[in-house]
N, C-alpha and C positions, 0 to 999 in steps of 0.2 A: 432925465432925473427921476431918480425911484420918488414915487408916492406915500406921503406919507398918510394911516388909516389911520384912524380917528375911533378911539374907544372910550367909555364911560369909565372904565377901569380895570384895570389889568388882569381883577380878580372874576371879573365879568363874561361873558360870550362878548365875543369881537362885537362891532356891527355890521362887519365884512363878512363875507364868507370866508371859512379856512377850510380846505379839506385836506385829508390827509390818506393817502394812499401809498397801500403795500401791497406792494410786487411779487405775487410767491404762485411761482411754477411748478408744475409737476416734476418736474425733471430733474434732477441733478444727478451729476459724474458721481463729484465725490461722497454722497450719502442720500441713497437714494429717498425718495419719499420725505426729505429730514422736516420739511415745513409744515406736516402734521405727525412728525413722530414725536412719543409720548414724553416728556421733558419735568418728571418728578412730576406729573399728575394729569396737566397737559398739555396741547399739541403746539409745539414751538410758534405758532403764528400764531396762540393768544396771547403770548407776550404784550407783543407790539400792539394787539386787539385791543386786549384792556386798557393800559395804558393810554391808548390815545383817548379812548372812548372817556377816560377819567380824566382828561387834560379839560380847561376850564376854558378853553380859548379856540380848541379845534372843535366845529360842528358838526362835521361830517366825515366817518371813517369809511372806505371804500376800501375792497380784498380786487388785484387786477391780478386773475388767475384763466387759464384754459382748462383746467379738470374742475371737471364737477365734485369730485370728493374734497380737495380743498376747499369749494364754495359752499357745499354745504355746511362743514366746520367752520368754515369762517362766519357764514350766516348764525351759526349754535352760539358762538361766542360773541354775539352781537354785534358785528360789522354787516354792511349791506354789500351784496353782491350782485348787482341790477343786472349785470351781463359777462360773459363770458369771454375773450381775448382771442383773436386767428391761435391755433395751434403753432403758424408759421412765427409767432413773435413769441413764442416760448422755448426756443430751442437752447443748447449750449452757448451760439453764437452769436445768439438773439439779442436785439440792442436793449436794456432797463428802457432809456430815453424814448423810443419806438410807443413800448409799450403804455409808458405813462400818456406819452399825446392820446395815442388811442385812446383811454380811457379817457382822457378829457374830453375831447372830442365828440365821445359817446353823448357824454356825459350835457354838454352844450347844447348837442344835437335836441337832446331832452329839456333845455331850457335854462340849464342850472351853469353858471356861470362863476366861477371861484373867482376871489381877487388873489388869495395866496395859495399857494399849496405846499403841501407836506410831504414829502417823502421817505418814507421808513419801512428802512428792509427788514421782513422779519427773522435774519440771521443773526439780527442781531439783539437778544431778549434782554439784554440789561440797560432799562432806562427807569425814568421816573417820572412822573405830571408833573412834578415843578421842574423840570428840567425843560419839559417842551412846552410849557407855558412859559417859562423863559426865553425859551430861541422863537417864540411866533410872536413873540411882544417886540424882540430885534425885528421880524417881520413888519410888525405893524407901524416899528417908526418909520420905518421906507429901506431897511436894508435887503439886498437881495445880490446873488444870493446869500443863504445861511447854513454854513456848513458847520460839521464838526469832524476836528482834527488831533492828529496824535501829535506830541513833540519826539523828536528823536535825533541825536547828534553824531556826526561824525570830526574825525579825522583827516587828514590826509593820507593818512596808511589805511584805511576802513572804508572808504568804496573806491571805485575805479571805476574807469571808462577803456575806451578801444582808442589809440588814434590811428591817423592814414594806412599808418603798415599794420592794421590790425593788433598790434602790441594792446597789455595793456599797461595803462597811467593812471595816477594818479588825479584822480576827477578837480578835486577840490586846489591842487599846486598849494597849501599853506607852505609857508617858512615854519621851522622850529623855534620857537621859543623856549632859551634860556635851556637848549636839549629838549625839550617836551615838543609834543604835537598841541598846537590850537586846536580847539573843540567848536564847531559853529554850529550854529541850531539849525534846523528844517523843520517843516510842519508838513505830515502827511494826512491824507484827505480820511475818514472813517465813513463809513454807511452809517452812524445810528441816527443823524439827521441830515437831512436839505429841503430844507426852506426858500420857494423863492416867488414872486412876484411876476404873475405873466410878462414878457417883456423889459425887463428889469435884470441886466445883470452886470451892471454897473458898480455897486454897493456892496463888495461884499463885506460880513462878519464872518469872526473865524471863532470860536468857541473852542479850546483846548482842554480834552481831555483827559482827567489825570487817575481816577478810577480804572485800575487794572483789569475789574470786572466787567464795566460797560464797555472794553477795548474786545471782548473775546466776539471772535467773529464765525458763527458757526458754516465751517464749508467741509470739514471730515469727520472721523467719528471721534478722534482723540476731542479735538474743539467739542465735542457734544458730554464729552463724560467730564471735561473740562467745568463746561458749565451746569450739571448736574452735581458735582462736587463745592459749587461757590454756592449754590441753592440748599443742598442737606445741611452743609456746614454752618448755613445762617450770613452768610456774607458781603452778602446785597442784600440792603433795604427797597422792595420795591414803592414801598409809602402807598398801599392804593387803598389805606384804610380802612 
C-alpha cells in the first residue's frame, strides 16, 4: 500500500523530501545539442529549471547529465549538478530508468534519501508550478505512480494490427453503428510529468492533458520552431511570476 505523506499544507514545502530530476544528454539523433539550444532567449533545459525550482512542493532540482557543458548551464540556471552520469547511460539506446537509479543512488550514497521523486524531461518546456504542485500533492496522498497523459480516439478503420499471416486487421474488431464507426477513447503516456514514490507503483493517477502547447514534445527541429512560435506569439502562460 502507497504511503500516504503528511503536509501542513499544500501551499507549503512538503515535509518529505520531493526531488525532481531531469534527464538531459548530450546527445541526440534528431537535433543535436537541442537541451541547451537557445529557445527565444534560453537554453531549452531552463524551462523545466525554473519551473520546478518555482514549484512550492519540490525541494530539490537535480540536472542527470554526462557533459559538462550542459552541467554547467544547468548549474547558471539554478539546478544542482553534484555529479556527472557513465557516458555509457547517455547513449541513443540508453535506458531514462538506468539513468534516473543512478542518480539516485548517487545521490543516497551521499545521505540524501527522497520519499518522492519527480521526473521531467526537459523536451518538454511547456508546464506550470501549479501544475506540478498539483501532480506532487496526488504524490503526497499516496498515489504512485503519477503520470501525465494525452487522450486520443480511434476507430475501427484507424489503427490496425498484423494477424498470424501477417495481414493486416482491424485492432479494435468494433461493430458499425447505425453505419458509423464507434469511437473509443485511449490514454497515451506524455513525458511532462512522473511522479512516483520509491517502491510504490501500485496507485496510479493519470492527469489528462488538454493544452495543445504543453503536448509539444521537442525530439526535431520542426517541434523546436513549433515551440518557438507558441512563445513569440504569447501562447502559454508560463505563470512563474
Amino acid at each position: 500500500m502507497c504511503p500516504i505523506v503528511e503536509t501542513d499544507n499544500t501551499t507549503r514545502k512538503a515535509k518529505q523530501k520531493v526531488l525532481a530530476i531531469i534527464p538531459a544528454r548530450g546527445g541526440s539523433r534528431g537535433l543535436p545539442r537541442k537541451n541547451i539550444r537557445d529557445l527565444c532567449g534560453k537554453p531549452l533545459v531552463a524551462y523545466s529549471i525554473e519551473v520546478a525550482l518555482r514549484s512550492k512542493l519540490i525541494d530539490r532540482v537535480v540536472v542527470s547529465t554526462e557533459d559538462e557543458e550542459i552541467a554547467e548551464v544547468s548549474k547558471s540556471c539554478g539546478a544542482e549538478v553534484p555529479f556527472l552520469r557513465p557516458k555509457g547511460m547517455a547513449q541513443d539506446r540508453s535506458s531514462i530508468g538506468e539513468a534516473i537509479d543512478f542518480t539516485i543512488n548517487k545521490l543516497r550514497d551521499d545521505g540524501y534519501n527522497p520519499n518522492i521523486l519527480v521526473t521531467l524531461y526537459p523536451t518538454h518546456p511547456f508546464r506550470t508550478p501549479k501544475l506540478l504542485d498539483f501532480l506532487v500533492s496526488k504524490s503526497l496522498e499516496g498515489y504512485s505512480p503519477v503520470n501525465t497523459v494525452k487522450l486520443i480516439t480511434h476507430t475501427d478503420l484507424s489503427i490496425f494490427s498484423t494477424n498470424g499471416a501477417k495481414n493486416l486487421t482491424p485492432l479494435l474488431n468494433a461493430k458499425p453503428f447505425n453505419g458509423t464507426q464507434s469511437r473509443k477513447s485511449f490514454f497515451r503516456s506524455y513525458g511532462l510529468f512522473l511522479g512516483t514514490i520509491p517502491g510504490c507503483f501500485d496507485k496510479p493517477y493519470l492527469h489528462v492533458i488538454k493544452d495543445s502547447a504543453s503536448l509539444i514534445d521537442i525530439d526535431s527541429l520542426s517541434d523546436f520552431y513549433l515551440a518557438e512560435e507558441v512563445i513569440k506569439g504569447g501562447l502559454f502562460d508560463f505563470d512563474l511570476g
